[in-house]
Phi, psi and omega in degrees: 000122180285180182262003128313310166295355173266309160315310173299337186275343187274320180296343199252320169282345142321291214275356167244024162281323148343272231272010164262345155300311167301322186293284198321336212249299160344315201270338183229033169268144192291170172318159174283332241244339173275168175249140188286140186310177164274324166309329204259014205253293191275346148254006160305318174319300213270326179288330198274324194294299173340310172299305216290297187319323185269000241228246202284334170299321184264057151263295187313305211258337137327309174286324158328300160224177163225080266266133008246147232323050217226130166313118143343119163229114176310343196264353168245153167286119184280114179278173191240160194233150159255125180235156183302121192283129179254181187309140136292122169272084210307142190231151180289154180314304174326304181304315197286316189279340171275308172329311214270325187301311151230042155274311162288309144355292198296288216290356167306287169342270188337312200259339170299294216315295194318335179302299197255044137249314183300350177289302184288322170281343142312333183257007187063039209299340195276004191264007180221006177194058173303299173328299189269004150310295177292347158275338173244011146246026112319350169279314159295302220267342150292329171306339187271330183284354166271349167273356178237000148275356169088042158254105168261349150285009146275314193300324187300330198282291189357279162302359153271328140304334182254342177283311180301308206295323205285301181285015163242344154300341171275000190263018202230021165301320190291319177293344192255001148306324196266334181255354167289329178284331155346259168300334202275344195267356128326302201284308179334288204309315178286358187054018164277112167293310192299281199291010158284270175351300151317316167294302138351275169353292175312290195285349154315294183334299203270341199176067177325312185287335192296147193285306204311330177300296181311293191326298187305296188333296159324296191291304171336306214278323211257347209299317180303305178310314169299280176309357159284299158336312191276340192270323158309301234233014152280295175331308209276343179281298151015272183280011176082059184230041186305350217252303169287332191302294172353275146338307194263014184227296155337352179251299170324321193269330181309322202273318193223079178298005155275340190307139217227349165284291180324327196289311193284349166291307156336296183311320207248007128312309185297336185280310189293342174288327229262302187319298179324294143353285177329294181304309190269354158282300185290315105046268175315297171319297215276357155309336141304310187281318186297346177268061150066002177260066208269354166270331168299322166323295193299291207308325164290308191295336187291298157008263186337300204286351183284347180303355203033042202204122197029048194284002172278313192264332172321299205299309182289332165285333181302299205291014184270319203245287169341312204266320175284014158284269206315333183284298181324337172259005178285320158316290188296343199257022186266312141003261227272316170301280173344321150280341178292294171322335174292300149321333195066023160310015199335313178287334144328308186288316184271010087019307194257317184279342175261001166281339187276271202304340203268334194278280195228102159311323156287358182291124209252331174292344199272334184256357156264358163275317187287337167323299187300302178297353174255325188283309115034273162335302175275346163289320181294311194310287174303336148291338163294303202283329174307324159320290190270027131253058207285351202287341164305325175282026180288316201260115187286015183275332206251335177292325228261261166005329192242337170300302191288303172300007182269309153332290189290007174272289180309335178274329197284152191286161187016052203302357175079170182290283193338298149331302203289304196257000168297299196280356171287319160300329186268350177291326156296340184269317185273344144326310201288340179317319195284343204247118166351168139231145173247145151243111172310130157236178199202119172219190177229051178018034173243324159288119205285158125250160161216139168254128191297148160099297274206282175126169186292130179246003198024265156276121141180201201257324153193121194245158181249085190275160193233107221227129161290160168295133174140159184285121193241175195221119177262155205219072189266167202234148107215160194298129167093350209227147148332106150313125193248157183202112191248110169281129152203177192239161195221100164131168134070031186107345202241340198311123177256151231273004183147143168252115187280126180238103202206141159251094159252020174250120194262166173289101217238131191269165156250163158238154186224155165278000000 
């Protein structure tokens, strides 16, 4: 229907709305002498909306558009057709006014449907449901054709249908947001930059704010340039050029601070530098440990182990290099017993041996050689002070003391020249100890005497006593006179030609008030 015909068709139904208003208002207008009903009130009312609807509503939308569902374009022509003119059937007012009712009905449809396509063609509806776009305007478009036979309550089902498939195709934006973020993060993953981009781009379309979207988008647009990148700079961790690999991944992350490679490429230069290190520390200890330094040694591998990186074997260099220290002093101080024991050192000897235990204690030759080497020791000891006291043995608690270690001396096997010429010496000392000596004492049979050890002989002028060798103390007393006390020795050389015991120094008494 051309927009003539459509005017003519509006105009002609104005006007014979018009004049059944006029009639309808004639047959039930009251006498002038009444005042008008009510009944004529309320369908003049219903008529006047009717007029008003077809007056001003269907001009706008008429003008507007024209079937099938395609904006009015004043700049094209409209060719012309001949068509067989049919009768016109007269139709009732009512009828024309119910008619007019859902014409307006279809075109209400009509301009929702027309709403949520420019919704859906704004949103780029053919890259992502085309299919179901062109079924639901394929819906509209049997609705146009019961509009342009005038069944608008069919046109209306039409257009309703076609309005729903549309609005449930705009309701299925957010999954398809969801499965376009999808691919592009498939495309990321694949290094298509392009169809990441595409994808990005899209779901921008669909949802201007979403980050994920911005974010891909940003990542999309850097993708070549990053996988160019990433492919350099894997060569140069290749050839060991961790330093530039380093860089060039550190650059990666500059373009795409989401990239999920770089960062671990990164770990593991840095793990292969930290590895590197490693290697050139320890490297460096045992370089050390072959010059003979083993404490610059231990102190380069704790270096090593401080790296946090293979501190079981940094740890195994230490203890490696401590236990070959320890064996060279151990050696040495393996040394030094040996010469000692040899020598007959003893206290030397047990020295060396606590020089062993202080290293290693489980050494079962360092504690049972120092038993022996102590004991060795204290033997030697007492015999050296018994030798140069021989005067002791006068008292038979130090002789019986000194016998016995002497016995027990003669039994041990291979006692060295030392020993040897010890007990041969103290052996001579304690025979001689045993054989009498006389002494002559001298007193003025004024004087008490005692020699300890011996008893009190008491007054007299000179006596002859027969004294084993060793030392003694004669002790004189008398009233009024100073006590005197004379140490001498019998024996070993020493025996004096008499000891004289005399009190002549007198005592001068005081008195006090």
């Amino acid at each position: 229907m051309s927009e003539n015909e459509l005017e003519n068709t509006e105009q002609t139904t104005l006007d014979n709305a018009d004049a059944e208003a006029e009639r309808i208002a004639q047959q039930i207008a009251p006498p002038k002498s009444d005042k008008p009903s009510p009944l004529m009130w309320l369908g003049l009312g219903g008529l006047a909306i009717v007029a008003l609807l077809v007056i001003f509503v269907l001009p706008s939308v008429v003008t507007e558009y024209e079937l099938p569902l395609e904006r009015r374009d004043d700049n094209v022509s409209v060719p012309l057709t001949t068509s067989v003119a049919e009768p016109e059937v007269a139709i009732s007012p009512f009828e024309e006014a119910q008619r007019a009712i859902q014409r307006k009905e279809a075109q209400d449809v009509l301009a929702e449907l027309l709403e949520i396509q420019t919704e859906l063609d704004a949103l780029e509806v053919s890259e992502w449901g085309q299919e179901s776009y062109d079924a639901g305007l394929e819906e509209a478009s049997i609705g146009d054709e019961y509009y342009r036979t005038q069944d608008f309550v069919l046109a209306t089902e039409s257009y309703a249908r076609g309005r729903d498939a549309l609005a449930e195709l705009l309701s299925t934006t957010g999954d398809v947001l969801q499965r376009i973020l999808i691919d592009g993060e498939n495309a990321l993953d694949a290094a298509d930059s392009e169809s990441a981009q595409e994808s990005f781009s899209l779901a921008l379309v669909l949802d201007a704010n979403n980050e994920t979207a911005q974010i891909g988008l940003e990542r999309a647009q850097a993708l070549d340039e990053v996988s160019a990148l990433l492919v350099e700079a894997d060569d140069l961790f290749e050839d060991g050029d961790l330093e530039a690999a380093r860089d060039l991944y550190q650059r990666v992350i500059e373009l795409d601070s989401y990239n999920e490679i770089a960062p671990d490429k990164i770990a593991a230069v840095d793990a292969q530098l930290v590895e590197n290190e490693f290697s050139r520390i320890m490297s460096e200890g045992y370089a050390f440990l072959e010059a003979d330094d083993p404490e610059q040694a231990i102190a380069t591998f704790q270096r090593a182990a401080n790296l946090g990186i293979n501190q079981a074997e940094a740890q195994a260099a230490i203890v490696q290099t401590e236990t070959e220290v320890a064996n060279a002093q151990i050696n040495e101080f393996r040394r030094q017993i040996d010469a000692a024991e040899q020598s007959e050192r003893w206290a030397d000897a047990v020295a060396a041996y606590d020089g062993v235990i202080a290293i290693d204690s489980n050494l079962s030759f360092a504690t049972e050689g120092r038993v022996y080497a102590n004991q060795r020791a204290n033997l030697d000891a007492f015999l050296v002070n018994a030798i140069n006291n021989p005067e002791r043995f006068a008292e038979n608690e130090v002789f019986e003391q000194t016998r016995g270690y002497y016995f027990t001396a003669r039994d041990i096997p291979n006692p060295g020249p030392r020993l040897e010429s010890q007990l041969d010496e103290l052996e001579q000392l304690l025979l001689n100890s045993q054989n009498p000596i006389e002494v002559q004492l001298v007193s003025d049979n004024l004087t008490d005497v005692t020699v300890l050890r011996i008893g009190n002989l008491g007054l007299f002028e000179q006596q002859t006593l027969a004294l084993k060798p060793g030392r003694y103390v004669a002790v004189g007393k008398r009233i009024g006179y100073r006590d005197v006390r004379e140490e001498f020795t019998v024996g070993f050389g020493q025996t004096p030609e008499s000891v004289v015991v005399r009190c002549v120094e007198r005592v001068v008494a005081t008195s006090g008030r």
